[in-house]
N, C-alpha and C positions, 0 to 999 in steps of 0.2 A: 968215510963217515959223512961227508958233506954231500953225498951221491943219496944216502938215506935222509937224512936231514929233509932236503928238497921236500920230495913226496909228501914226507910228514905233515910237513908245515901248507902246504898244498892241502891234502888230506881234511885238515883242520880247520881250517880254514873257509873251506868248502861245507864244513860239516856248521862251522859258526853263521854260515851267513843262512842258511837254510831255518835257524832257529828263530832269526828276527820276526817281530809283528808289526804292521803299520797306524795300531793305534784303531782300526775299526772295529768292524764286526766282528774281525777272528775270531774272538774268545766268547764270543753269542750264546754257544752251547753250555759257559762254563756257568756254573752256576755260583762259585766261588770268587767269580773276579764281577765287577762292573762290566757292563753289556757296551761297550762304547761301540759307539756307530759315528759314519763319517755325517757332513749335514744334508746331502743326497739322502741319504739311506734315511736320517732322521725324517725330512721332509716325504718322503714315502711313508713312513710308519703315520705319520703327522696328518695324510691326507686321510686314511683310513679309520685312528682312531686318535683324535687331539689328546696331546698330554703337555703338561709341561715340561719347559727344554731346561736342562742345565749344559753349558759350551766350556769344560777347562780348556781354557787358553793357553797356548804354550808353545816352545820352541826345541827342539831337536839339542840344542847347546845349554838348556837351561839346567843347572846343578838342582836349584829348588826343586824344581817340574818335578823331574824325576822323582824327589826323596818323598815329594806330597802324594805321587803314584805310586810308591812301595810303600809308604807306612800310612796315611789317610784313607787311601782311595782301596786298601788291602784287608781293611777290620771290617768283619763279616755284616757288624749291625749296621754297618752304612753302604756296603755293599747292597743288603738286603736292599734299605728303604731307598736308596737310588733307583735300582733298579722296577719297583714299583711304581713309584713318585715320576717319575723322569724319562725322558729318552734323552739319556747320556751322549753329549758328542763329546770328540777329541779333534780340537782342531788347533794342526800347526798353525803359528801366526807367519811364516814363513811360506808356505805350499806355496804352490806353483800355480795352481787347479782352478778356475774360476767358482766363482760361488754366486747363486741365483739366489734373492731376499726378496722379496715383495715386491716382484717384479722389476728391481733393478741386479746387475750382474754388476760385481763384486770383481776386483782384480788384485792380483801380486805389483806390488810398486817397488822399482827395484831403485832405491835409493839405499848412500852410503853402501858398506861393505855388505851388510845382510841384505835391506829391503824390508818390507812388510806387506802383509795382504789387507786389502781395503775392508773387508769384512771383518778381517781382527779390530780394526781400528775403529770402524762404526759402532760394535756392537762392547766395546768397552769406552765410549765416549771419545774417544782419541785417545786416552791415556795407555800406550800400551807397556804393560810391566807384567815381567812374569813369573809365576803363574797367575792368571786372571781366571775366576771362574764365574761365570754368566746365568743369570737365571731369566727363563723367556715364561711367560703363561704360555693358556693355552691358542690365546689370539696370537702368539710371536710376538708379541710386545715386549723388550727390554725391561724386566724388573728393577734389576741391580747388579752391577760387576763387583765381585769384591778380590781386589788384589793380594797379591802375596800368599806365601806360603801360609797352609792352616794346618794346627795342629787337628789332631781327630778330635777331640773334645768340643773345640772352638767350634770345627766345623758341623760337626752334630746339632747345636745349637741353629747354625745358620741354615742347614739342609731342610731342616725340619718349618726353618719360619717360614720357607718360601716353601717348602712339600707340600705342608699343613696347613697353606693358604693364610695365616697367620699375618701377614704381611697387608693383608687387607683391612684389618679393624684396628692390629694391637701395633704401637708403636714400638722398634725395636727392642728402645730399652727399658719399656715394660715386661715386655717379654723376654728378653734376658735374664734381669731379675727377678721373674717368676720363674723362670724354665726349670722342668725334675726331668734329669736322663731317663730315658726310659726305661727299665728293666731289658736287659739284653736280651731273654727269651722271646720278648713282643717285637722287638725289630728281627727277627731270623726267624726266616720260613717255618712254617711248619712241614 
């Protein structure tokens, strides 16, 4: 029994790790999920045609991370208006990888048990807690980090103040205040 076992698990094994994705471009073509590009590939789209950047910030061990990328980042009408509004990155605050910003190169600083990467920490003021998600115009200028887990509701509201350039005339919480969801038909493709 233990002769078959082996393989099995082997097998399986083998079959799990081929399924993983790294959080970039992979899922480009889907049209169903968020276009998340790494900040290479954004800054490529970026030289081309300027968009504004949103950066979820996050770590490989984060419980939150994960549950705001399966149930937030998974509802089609923010799916949609992300993908439109945005060039989506996924950036671990952990990687290894250096990162190039306006001409200064960004490093992994490997303090305590984990470490952190300079660029996580720059571009959410130092505060790094996670999930953090970043919104850039289209000059690469830090708008606003906003930390923590968001539910979809919540974050609908905030997508849209920074999407909808809103953020430039209307004070938050006038805007909050006023804010009417959209009709879901108007945020999903036609």
């Amino acid at each position: 029994m233990r002769k078959l076992l082996l393989p099995f698990l082997l097998a399986l094994l083998a079959l799990s790790a081929t399924s993983f994705t790294t959080g970039t471009s992979d899922n480009a073509s889907d049209d169903n999920a968020i276009q998340w590009l790494s900040w290479e590939e954004a800054m490529t789209k970026q030289e081309k045609q300027p968009k504004a950047i949103m950066v979820f910030v996050h770590t490989k061990w984060c419980g939150w991370c994960d549950r705001m990328k399966k149930s937030t980042f998974s509802e089609p009408h923010l799916i949609d208006y992300i993908n439109k509004n945005f060039y989506a990155v996924s950036l671990d605050a952990e990687q290894k990888e250096a990162i190039k910003f306006k001409d200064e190169v960004y490093k992994f600083v490997n303090k305590g048990r984990r470490g952190y990467h300079e660029f996580a920490s720059k571009i959410t003021s130092g505060r790094l807690s996670y999930p953090t998600t970043v919104f850039l115009d289209k000059d690469l200028e830090v708008l606003q980090p906003i930390p923590g887990y968001q539910k979809a509701e919540v974050f609908e509201k905030i997508v849209t103040y920074f999407g909808g350039d809103f953020y430039r005339n209307t004070p938050w919480e006038k805007y909050e205040k006023s804010y009417v969801p959209m009709p879901r038909k108007q945020l999903i493709s036609d």
